[in-house]
C-alpha positions in Angstrom: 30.7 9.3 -29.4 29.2 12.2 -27.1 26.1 9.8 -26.6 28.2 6.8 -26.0 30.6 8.4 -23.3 27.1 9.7 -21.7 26.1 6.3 -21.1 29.6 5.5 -20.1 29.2 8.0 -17.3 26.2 7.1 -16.4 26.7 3.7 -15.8 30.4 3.4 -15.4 30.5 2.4 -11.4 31.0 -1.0 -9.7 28.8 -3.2 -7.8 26.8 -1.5 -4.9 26.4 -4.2 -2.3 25.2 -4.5 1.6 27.6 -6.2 3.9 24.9 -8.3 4.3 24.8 -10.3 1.1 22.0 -8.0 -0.2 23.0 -5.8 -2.9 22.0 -4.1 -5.8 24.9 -5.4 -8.3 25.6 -3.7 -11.4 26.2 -5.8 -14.9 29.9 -5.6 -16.7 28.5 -4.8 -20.3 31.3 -4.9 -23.5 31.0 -3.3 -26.7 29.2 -1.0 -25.9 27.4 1.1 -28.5 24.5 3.5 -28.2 22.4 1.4 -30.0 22.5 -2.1 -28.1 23.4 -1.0 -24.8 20.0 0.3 -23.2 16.8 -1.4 -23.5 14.2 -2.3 -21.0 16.2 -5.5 -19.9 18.5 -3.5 -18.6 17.8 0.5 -17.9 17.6 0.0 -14.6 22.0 -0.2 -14.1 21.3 3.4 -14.7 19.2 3.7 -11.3 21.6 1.5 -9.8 24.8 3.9 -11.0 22.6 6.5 -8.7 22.9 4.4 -5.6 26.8 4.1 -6.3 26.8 7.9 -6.6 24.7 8.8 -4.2 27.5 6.8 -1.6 30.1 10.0 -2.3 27.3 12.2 -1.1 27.4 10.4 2.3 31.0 9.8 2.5 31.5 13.4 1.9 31.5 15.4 5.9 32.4 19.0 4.9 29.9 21.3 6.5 27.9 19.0 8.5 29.9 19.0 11.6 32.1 22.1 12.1 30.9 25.1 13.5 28.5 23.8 15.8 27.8 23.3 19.7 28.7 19.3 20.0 31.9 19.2 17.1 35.0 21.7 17.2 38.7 21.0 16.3 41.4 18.8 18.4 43.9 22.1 17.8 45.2 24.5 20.4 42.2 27.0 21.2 43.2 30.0 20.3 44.0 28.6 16.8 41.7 28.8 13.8 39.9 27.0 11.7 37.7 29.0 9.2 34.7 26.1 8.8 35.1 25.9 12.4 35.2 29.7 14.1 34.2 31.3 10.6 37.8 33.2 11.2 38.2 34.3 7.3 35.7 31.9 6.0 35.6 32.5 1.9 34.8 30.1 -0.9 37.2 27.6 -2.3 37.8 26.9 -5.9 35.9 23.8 -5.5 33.6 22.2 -2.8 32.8 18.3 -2.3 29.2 18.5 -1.5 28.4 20.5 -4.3 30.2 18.3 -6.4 28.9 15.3 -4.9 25.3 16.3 -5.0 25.1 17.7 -8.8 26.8 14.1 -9.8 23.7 12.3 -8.5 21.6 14.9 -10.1 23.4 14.5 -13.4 23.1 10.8 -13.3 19.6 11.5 -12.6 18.5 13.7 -15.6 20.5 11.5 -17.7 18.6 8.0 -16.4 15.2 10.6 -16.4 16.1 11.1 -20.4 16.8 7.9 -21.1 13.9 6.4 -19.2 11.5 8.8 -20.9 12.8 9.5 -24.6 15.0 6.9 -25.5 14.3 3.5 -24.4 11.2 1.4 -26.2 9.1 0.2 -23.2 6.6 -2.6 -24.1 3.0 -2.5 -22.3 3.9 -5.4 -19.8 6.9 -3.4 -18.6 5.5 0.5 -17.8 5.5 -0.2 -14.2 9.1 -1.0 -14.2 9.4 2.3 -16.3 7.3 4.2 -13.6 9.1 3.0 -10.9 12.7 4.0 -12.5 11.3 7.7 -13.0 10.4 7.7 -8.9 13.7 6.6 -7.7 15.9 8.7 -10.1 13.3 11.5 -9.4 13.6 11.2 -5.4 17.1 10.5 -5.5 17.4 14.0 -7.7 15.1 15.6 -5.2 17.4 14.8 -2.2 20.8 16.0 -3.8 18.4 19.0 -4.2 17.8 19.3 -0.7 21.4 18.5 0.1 22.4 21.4 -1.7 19.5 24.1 -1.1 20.1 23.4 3.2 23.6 25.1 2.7 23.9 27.3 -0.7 20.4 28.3 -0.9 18.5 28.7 -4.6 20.6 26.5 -6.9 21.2 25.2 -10.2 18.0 23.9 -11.1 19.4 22.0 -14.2 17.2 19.2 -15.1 18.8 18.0 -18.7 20.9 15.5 -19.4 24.4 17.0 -20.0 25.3 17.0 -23.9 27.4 19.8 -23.9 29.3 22.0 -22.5 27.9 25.3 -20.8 28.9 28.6 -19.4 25.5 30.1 -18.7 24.4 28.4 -15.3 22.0 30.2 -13.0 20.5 29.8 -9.4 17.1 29.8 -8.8 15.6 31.5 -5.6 15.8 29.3 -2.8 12.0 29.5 -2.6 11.7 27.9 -6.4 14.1 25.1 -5.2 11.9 24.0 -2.0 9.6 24.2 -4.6 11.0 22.0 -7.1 12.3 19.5 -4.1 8.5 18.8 -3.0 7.2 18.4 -6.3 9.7 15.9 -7.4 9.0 14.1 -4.6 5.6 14.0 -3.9 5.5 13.3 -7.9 7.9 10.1 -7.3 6.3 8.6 -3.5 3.5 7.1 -5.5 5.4 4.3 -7.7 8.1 3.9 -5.1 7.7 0.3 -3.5 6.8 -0.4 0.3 9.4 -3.0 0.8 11.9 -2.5 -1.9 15.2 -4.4 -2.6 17.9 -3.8 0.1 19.4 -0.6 -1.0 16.6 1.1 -2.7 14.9 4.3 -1.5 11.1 2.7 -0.3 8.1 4.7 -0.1 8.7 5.8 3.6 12.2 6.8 3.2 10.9 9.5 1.0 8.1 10.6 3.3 11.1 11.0 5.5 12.5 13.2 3.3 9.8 14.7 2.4 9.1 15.5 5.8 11.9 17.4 6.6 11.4 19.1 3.6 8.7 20.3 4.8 10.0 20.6 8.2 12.9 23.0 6.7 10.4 25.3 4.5 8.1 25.6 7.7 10.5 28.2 9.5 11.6 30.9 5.9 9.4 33.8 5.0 8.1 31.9 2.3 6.3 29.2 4.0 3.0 27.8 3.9 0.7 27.8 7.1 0.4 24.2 6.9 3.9 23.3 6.2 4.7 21.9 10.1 1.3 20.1 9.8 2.3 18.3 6.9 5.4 17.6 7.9 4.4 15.9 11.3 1.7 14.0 8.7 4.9 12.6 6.8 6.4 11.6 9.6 4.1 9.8 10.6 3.7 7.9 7.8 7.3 7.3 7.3 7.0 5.8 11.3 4.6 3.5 10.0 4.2 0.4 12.8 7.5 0.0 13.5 7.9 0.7 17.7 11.5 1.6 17.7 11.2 0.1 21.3 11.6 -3.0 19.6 15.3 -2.9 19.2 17.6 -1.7 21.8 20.0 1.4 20.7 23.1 -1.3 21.0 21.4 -3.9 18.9 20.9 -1.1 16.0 24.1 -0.4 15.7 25.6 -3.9 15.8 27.6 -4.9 12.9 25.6 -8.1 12.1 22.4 -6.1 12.1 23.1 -3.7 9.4 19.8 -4.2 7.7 17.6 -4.1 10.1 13.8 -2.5 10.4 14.9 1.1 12.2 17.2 1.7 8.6 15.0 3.7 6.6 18.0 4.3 4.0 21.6 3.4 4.2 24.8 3.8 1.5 25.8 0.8 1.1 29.4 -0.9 1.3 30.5 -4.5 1.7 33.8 -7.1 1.6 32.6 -7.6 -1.6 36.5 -8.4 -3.3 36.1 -4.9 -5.1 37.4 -2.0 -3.8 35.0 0.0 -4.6 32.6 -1.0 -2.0 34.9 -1.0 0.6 35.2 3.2 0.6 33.7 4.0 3.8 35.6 6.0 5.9 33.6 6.9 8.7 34.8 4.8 11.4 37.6 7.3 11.2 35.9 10.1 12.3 36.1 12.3 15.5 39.7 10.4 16.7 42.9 11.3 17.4 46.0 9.3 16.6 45.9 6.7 18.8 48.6 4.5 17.1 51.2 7.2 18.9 50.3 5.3 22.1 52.5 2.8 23.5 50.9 -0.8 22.9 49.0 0.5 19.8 49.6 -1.0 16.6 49.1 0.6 13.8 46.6 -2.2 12.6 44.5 -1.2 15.9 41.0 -1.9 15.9 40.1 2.0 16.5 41.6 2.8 13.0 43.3 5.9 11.8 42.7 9.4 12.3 40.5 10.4 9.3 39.5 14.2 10.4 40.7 16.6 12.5 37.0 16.9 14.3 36.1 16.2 18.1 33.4 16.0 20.4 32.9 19.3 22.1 32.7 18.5 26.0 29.3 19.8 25.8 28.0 17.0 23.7 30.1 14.3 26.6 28.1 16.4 29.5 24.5 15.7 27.7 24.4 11.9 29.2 22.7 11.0 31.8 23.8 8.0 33.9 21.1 5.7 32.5 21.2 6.5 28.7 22.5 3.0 27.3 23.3 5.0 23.9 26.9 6.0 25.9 28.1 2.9 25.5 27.2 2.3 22.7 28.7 5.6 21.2 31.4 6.3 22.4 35.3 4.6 24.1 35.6 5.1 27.6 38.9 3.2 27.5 41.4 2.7 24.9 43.0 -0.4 25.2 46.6 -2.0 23.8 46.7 -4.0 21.2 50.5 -5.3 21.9 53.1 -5.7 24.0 54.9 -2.4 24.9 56.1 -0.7 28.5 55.8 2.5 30.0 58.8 2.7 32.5 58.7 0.1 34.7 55.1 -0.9 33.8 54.6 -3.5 31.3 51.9 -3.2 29.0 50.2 -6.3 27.3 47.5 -6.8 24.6 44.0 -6.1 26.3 45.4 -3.6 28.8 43.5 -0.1 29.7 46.3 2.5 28.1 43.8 5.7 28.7 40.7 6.2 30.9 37.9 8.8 30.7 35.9 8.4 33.5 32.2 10.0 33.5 32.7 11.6 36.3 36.4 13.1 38.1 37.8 11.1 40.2 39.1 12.1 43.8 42.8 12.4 43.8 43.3 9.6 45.6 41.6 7.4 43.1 43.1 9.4 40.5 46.7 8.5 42.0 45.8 5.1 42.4 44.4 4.5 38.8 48.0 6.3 36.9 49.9 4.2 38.6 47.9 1.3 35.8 47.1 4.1 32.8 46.5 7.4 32.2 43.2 9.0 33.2 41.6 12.8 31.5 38.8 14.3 33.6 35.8 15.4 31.7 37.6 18.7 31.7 41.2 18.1 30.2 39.8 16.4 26.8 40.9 19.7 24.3 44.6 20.3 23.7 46.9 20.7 26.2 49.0 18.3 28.5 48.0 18.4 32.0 50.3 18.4 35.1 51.9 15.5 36.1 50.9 14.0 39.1 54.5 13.2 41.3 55.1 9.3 42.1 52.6 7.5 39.7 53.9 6.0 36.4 51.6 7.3 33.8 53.1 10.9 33.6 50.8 13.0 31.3 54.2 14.2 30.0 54.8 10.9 28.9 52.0 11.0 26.7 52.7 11.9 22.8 48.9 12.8 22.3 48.7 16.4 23.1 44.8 15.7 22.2 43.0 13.4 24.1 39.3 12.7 24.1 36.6 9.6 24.3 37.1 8.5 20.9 33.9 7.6 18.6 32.5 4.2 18.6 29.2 3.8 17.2 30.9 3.7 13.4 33.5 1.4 14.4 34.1 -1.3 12.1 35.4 -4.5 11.7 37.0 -4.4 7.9 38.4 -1.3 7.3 42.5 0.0 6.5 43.7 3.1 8.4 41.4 5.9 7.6 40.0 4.3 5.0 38.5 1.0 2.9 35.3 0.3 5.5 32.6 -2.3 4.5 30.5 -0.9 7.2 26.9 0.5 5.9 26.4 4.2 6.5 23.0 5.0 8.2 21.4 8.0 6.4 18.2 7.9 8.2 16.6 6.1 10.7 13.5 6.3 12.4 14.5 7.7 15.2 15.4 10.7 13.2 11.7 10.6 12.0 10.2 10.5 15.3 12.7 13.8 16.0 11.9 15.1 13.0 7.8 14.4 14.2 8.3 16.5 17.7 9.7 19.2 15.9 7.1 19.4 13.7 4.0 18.9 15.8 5.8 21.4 18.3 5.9 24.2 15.7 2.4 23.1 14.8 1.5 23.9 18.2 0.5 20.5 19.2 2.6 19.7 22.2 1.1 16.6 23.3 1.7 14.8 19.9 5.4 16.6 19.9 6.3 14.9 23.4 5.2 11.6 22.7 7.7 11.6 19.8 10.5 13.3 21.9 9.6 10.9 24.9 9.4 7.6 22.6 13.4 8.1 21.8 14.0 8.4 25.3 12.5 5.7 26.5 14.6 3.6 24.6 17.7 5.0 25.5 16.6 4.9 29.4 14.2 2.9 29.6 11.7 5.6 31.4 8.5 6.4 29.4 7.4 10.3 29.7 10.9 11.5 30.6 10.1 14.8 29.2 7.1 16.9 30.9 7.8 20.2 28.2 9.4 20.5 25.4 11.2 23.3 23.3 13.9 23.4 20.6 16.7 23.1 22.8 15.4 20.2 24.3 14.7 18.3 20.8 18.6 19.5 20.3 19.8 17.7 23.1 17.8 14.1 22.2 19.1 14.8 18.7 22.8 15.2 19.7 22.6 11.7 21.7 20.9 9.9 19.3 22.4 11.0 16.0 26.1 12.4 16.4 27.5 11.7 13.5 24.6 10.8 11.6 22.5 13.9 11.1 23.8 17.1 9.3 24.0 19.1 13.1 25.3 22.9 11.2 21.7 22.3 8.6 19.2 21.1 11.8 20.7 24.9 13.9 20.4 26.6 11.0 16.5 25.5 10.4 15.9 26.1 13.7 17.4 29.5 14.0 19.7 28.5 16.8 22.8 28.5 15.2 24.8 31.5 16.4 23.4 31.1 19.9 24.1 27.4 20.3 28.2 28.2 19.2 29.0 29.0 22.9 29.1 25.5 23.6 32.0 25.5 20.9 35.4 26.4 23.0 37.1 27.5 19.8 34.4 29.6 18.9 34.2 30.8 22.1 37.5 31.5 22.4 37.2 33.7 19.0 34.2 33.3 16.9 33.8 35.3 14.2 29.7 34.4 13.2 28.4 36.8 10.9 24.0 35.6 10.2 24.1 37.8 7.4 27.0 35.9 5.6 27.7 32.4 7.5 23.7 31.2 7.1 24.8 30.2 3.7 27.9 29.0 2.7 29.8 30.0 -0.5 29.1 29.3 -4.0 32.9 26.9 -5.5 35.1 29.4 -7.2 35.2 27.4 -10.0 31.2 27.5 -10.9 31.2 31.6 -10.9 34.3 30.8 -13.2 32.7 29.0 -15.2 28.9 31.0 -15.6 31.1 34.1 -15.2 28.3 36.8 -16.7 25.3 34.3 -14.9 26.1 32.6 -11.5 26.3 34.7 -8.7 27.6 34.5 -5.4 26.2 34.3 -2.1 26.5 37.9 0.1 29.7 38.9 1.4 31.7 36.0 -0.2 
């Protein structure tokens, strides 16, 4: 029964589809006995169970946003918020992305075991077997790297689980960077060029890999050719694919979900089971904006899934010709039914709220609430500014005490409230590799090659080649904010770069009250409930 309710767990997920009618689909299997289930016909639902888990890993946004210079909360300033200001910032009993990431590497030992030990592979069918290992190996290897960017050394459990233990312990964070390369440079080899929608290819790895690599390049126990490789893999991952090719707008439109710039993606789709339509990101970085009058609560916005914002930093980064503004973020939020504001009637398609780029002079200022309301680039954090005497849109009048240009390059078009999206979540792309190749060829002390990489995003967004004559960390920060808010774990890329602590003054909650400690927050803390669990063996990260 232990064996059978192994598999079970394994295996046990629904269909993993693309909102493009390209999925990887999972079988409905009966009777299930130890015995008949597996074979080489079918082992590979156990690679495709990994996909299905790895979508948690993704859906999952604790730690990858708060507590850096372009996210903070839509709360009064002076509150707190411990992932946020690192106010009284102690472990939980439990923790989602370590959770998340040790189910995709339990899925993966146990598909690694079964792959390897159990299942009778004939002499026609070891490439399928080979290429099994790869993905469950890479796909370990990630969750690996997931985990090691905030907790350091880990649990470097490679077994299937077939009992239950109390005698976990973390390896150094050295022997897990270790462990993370060799399980991926043992897997890039069988992976496939042009895989099956869905599947980790060959250059999604060297992705990964590169960063990897990138990462290890700046601890005390790096190699000297770590950057050098890294820009290598990069490269490689780039391919021939001129990311010129596609305009920013085009990537992210919702009938081009699968499209060549995707490297890797969680998939979700209208599928008919509601297990693919889990996404919740179109969600994110809102506020409430049913509470307006003329909103429905079926808006096309959504509901507010988080309690995250854009800082006005990240809103000041865009120049007037970057096309990615458009595309990422509302300028307007408009009604979606009839309503009235005093003696202004309000019908579907209306402006309700305007954020203009720029403040407006008071005269236009007057002249534009008399229509909607209007927030200057600096009245987006709490507060309620003062009324402005003869117009109709009275901030008072206003039941968002929040207001901010809300996010739009998630939106989607199936979704309920907060949650049930069939949107795809982007997990890398290659403009994240071509970042990923100027930081790496800068710390490799070829600026040229770093540039070119920097510049290449750049021009796509504006359209003006060589925009960037020098380059430095700060710089890549900025093109990395534009191009992949809300994509890109931002707290793990400060951290690897060391700029952290000095980038929070861009945070007005930190600022306001901050509490940073480098030789505690760098890492964040090891779930309660695993030192409960490995009481006399796991051990907790300093000052936790």
């Amino acid at each position: 029964m232990k064996t059978i309710k192994n598999i079970i767990a394994a295996v046990g997920v629904t269909l993993l589809f693309s909102s493009c009618n390209s999925y990887l689909e999972e079988e409905i299997y009966t009777q299930i006995t130890s015995e008949n289930f597996l074979d080489e016909s079918n082992a590979d639902q156990l690679i495709v169970g990994l996909y299905a888990a790895n979508r948690s890993v993704y859906k999952n946004y604790g730690y990858k946003f708060e507590g850096t210079d372009i996210f903070t909360t839509q709360n009064e300033i002076f509150s707190t918020s411990s992932s946020n200001d690192y106010v009284s910032f102690n472990a939980s009993e439990t923790n989602g992305v370590w959770n998340a990431n040790y189910s995709v590497i339990s899925k993966a030992n146990t598909a690694l075991n079964r792959y390897q030990n159990q299942i009778g592979w004939s002499a026609g069918k070891m490439a399928e077997k080979a290429y099994g290992v790869a993905q469950a190996r890479a796909l370990r290897a990630l969750a690996f790297f997931n985990l090691a960017q905030q907790f350091g050394g880990v649990v470097l459990n490679l077994e299937e689980p077939q009992s239950i233990r109390n005698d976990y312990k973390r390896s150094t964070e050295e022997a897990t960077y270790a462990l993370i390369i060799e399980e991926l440079e043992a897997a890039i080899p069988d992976l496939k060029d042009t895989p099956e929608t869905g599947r980790l290819s060959k250059r999604a790895a060297q992705h990964i890999l590169s960063e990897v690599y990138l990462t290890r390049a700046y601890k005390d126990y790096a190699k000297n050719t770590d950057f050098q490789t890294s820009a290598d893999l990069a490269i490689a991952a780039i391919g021939s694919y001129d990311i010129r090719s596609q305009s920013f707008e085009k990537v992210f439109a919702y009938d081009n979900q699968v499209n060549d710039e995707v490297l890797f993606a969680a998939q979700w789709g209208n599928t008919g089971f509601s297990e693919d339509r889990g996404n919740t990101k179109h969600s994110l970085f809102m506020y409430q904006v049913f509470d307006l009058p003329g909103v429905s609560r079926s808006n096309p916005y959504g509901t507010k899934g988080n309690s995250l914002m854009p800082t006005p930093y990240f809103y000041s980064l865009f120049a007037d010709n970057d096309s990615r503004e458009d595309v990422t973020i509302h300028r307007t939020i408009m009604a979606d039914e009839k309503s009235a504001l005093g003696t202004d009637v309000i019908n579907p398609g209306d402006t309700l709220i305007y954020f203009p780029k720029n403040a407006l002079d008071a005269t236009e200022l007057k002249e534009r609430l008399e229509r909607y309301w209007v927030y200057q680039p600096d009245q987006y954090l709490y507060g309620v500014p003062d009324d402005i005497a003869g117009v109709n849109y009275k901030y008072s009048l206003n039941p968002a005490f929040t207001n901010f240009p809300i996010m739009k390059k998630f939106d989607d078009e199936i979704f309920s409230a907060e949650g049930s999206g069939a949107r795809d979540t982007f997990i890398f792309r290659i403009a994240e590799t071509h970042l990923i190749a100027a930081e790496a060829f800068l710390g490799a002390g070829n600026t040229a090659q770093a540039l070119f990489h920097l510049n290449r995003v750049r021009e796509r967004a504006t359209g003006v080649a060589n925009h960037y004559t020098s380059i430095d960390l700060d710089v890549i920060l900025v093109e990395r904010a534009l191009e992949l808010i809300g994509e890109a774990n931002r707290w793990a890329v400060l951290k690897r770069m060391g700029k952290l602590e000095q980038r929070l003054i861009y945070n007005p909650h930190y600022a306001d009250h901050g509490a940073f400690d480098a030789s505690k927050h760098l890492l964040r803390p090891i779930p309660i409930k695993e030192i409960e669990i490995s009481p006399s063996t796991m051990t907790q990260n300093p000052k936790y």
